[in-house]
Short mmCIF file of the C-alpha atoms (twelve columns), coordinates in Angstrom:
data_MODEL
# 
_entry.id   MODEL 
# 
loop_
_atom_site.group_PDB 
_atom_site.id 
_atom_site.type_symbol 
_atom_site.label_atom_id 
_atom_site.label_alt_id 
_atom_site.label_comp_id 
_atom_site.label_asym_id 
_atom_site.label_seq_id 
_atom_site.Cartn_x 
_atom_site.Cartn_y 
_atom_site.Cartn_z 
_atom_site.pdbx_PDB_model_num 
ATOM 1   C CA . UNK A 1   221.672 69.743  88.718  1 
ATOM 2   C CA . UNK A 2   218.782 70.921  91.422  1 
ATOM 3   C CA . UNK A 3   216.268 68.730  92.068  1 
ATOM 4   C CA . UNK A 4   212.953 69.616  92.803  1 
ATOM 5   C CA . UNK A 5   211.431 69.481  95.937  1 
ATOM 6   C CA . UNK A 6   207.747 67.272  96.015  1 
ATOM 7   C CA . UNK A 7   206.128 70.825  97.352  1 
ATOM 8   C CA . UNK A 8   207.461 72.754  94.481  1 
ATOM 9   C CA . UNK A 9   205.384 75.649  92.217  1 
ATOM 10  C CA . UNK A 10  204.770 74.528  89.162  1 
ATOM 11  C CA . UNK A 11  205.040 77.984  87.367  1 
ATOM 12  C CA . UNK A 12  202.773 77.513  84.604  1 
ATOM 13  C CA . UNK A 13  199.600 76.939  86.430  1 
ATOM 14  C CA . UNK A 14  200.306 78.527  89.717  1 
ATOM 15  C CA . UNK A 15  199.714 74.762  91.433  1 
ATOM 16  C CA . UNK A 16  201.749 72.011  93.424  1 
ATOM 17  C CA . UNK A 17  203.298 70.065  90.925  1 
ATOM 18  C CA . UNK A 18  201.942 66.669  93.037  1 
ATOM 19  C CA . UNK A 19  198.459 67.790  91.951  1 
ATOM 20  C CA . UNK A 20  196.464 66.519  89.218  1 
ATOM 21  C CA . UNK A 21  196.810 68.472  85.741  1 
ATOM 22  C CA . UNK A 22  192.705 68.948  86.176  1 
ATOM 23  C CA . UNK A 23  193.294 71.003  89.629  1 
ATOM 24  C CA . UNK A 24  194.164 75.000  88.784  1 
ATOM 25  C CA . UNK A 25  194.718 76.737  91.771  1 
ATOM 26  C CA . UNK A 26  192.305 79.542  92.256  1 
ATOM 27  C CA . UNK A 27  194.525 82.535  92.762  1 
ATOM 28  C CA . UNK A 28  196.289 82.065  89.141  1 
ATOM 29  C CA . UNK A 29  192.606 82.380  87.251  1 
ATOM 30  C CA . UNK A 30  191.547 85.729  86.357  1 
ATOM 31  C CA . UNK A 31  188.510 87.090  87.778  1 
ATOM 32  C CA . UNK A 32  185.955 85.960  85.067  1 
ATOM 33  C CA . UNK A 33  187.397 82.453  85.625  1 
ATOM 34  C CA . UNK A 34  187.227 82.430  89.597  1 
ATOM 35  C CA . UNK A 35  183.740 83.518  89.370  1 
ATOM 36  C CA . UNK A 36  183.140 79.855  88.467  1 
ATOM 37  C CA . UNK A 37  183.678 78.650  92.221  1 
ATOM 38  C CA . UNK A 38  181.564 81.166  93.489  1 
ATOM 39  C CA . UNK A 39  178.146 79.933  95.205  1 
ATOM 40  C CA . UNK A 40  174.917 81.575  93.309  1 
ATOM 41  C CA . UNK A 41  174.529 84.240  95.674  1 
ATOM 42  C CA . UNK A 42  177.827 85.247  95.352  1 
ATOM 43  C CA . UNK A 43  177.729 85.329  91.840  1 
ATOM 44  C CA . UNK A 44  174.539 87.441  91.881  1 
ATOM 45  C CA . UNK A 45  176.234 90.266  94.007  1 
ATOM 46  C CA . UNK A 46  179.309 90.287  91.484  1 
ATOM 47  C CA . UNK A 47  176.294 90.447  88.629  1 
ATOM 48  C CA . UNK A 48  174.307 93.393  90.541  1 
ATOM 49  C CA . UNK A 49  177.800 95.269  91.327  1 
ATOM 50  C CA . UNK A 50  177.822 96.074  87.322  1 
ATOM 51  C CA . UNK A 51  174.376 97.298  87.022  1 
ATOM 52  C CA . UNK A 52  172.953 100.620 87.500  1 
ATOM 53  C CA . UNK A 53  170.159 100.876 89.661  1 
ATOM 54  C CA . UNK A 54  167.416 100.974 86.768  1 
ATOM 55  C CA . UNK A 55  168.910 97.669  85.372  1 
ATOM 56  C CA . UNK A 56  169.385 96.344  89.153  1 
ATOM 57  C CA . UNK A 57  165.199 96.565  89.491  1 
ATOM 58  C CA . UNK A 58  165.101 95.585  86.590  1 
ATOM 59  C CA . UNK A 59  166.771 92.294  87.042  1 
ATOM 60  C CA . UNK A 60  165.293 91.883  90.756  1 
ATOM 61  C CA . UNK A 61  162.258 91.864  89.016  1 
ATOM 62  C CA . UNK A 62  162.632 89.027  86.142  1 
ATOM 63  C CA . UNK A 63  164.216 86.957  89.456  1 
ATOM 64  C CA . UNK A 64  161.637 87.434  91.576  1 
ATOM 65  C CA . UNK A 65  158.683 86.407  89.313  1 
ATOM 66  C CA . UNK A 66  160.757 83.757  87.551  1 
ATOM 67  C CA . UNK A 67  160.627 85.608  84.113  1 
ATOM 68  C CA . UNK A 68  164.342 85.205  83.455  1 
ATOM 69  C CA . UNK A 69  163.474 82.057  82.316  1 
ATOM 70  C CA . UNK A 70  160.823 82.419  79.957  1 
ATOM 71  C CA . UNK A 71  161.339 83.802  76.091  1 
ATOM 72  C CA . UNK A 72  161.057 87.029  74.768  1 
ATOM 73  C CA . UNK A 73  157.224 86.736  74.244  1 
ATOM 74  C CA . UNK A 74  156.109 84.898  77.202  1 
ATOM 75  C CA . UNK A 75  158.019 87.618  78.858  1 
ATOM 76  C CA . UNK A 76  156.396 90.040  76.910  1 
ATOM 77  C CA . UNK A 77  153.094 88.363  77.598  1 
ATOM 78  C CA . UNK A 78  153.615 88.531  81.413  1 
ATOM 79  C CA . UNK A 79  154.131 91.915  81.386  1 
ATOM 80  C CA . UNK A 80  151.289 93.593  79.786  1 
ATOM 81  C CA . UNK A 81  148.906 91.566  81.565  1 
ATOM 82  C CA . UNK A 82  151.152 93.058  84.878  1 
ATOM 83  C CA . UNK A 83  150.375 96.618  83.171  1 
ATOM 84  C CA . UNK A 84  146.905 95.739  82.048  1 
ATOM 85  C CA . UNK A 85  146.031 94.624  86.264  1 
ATOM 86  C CA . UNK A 86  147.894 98.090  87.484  1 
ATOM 87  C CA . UNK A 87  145.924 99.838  84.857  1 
ATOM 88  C CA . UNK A 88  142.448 98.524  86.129  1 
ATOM 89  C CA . UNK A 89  143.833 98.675  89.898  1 
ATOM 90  C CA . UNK A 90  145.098 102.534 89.926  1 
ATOM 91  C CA . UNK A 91  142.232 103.824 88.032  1 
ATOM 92  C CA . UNK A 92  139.315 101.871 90.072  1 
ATOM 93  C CA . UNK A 93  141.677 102.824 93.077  1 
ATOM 94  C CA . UNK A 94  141.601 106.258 91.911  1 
ATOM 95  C CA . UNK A 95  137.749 106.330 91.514  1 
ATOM 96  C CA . UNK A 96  136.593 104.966 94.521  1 
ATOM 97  C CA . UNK A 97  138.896 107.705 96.420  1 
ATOM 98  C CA . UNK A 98  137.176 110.473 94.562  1 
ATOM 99  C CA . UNK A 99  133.761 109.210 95.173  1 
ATOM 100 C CA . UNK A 100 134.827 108.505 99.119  1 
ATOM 101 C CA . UNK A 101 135.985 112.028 99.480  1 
ATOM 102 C CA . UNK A 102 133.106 113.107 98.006  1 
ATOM 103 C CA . UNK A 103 130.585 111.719 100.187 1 
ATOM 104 C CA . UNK A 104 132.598 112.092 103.160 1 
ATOM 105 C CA . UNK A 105 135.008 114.565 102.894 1 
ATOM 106 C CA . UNK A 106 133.799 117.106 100.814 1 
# 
C-alpha cells in the first residue's frame, strides 16, 4: 500500500491535504466563486466588462452620486430634481445666449 506524501493533492478540493478543510485553493473555484477574493476595484472592472456602454454610464452615475444605495423612490426623487435643475439651467442658459447675441452680435 502507497502512502501519501504530507505535500500531497487532495483531489476533491484542489488543496494540500495539511490545510484546514475551511482553506479552498483559489484555482479549483469557478469564476463566480473567485470573484470573492477580488479587491472592490477589481470586482467593479469584472462588473463594467458585462455592461454595454448605456448601462456602464448608467452605473458610473448611481456610483458617483451615491444613489446605488438609496431605494427606488429616493432614487427616483434624486433624479427629477437632477432633470428639474438641467431643465431651468439649459433653458435660462439658452435665453441669456439669445438675448447676448442679440445685443451684441446681431
Amino acid at each position: 500500500m502507497l502512502e501519501r506524501s504530507s505535500q500531497s493533492i487532495d483531489d476533491s478540493f484542489g488543496r494540500p491535504s495539511h490545510w484546514p478543510r475551511s482553506f479552498v485553493h483559489v484555482r479549483s473555484l469557478s469564476r463566480r466563486s473567485s470573484e470573492l477574493f477580488l479587491t472592490p476595484p477589481a470586482k467593479r472592472i469584472l462588473a463594467m466588462k458585462d455592461m454595454n456602454w448605456i448601462q456602464r454610464k448608467i452605473y458610473l452615475y448611481n456610483v458617483t452620486f451615491g444613489l446605488f444605495m438609496l431605494d427606488w423612490w429616493e432614487r427616483f426623487l434624486f433624479n427629477t430634481m437632477v432633470v428639474v435643475l438641467m431643465w431651468f439651467v439649459f433653458y435660462n442658459g439658452s435665453r441669456h445666449v439669445t438675448e447676448f447675441f442679440r445685443r451684441h452680435v446681431w
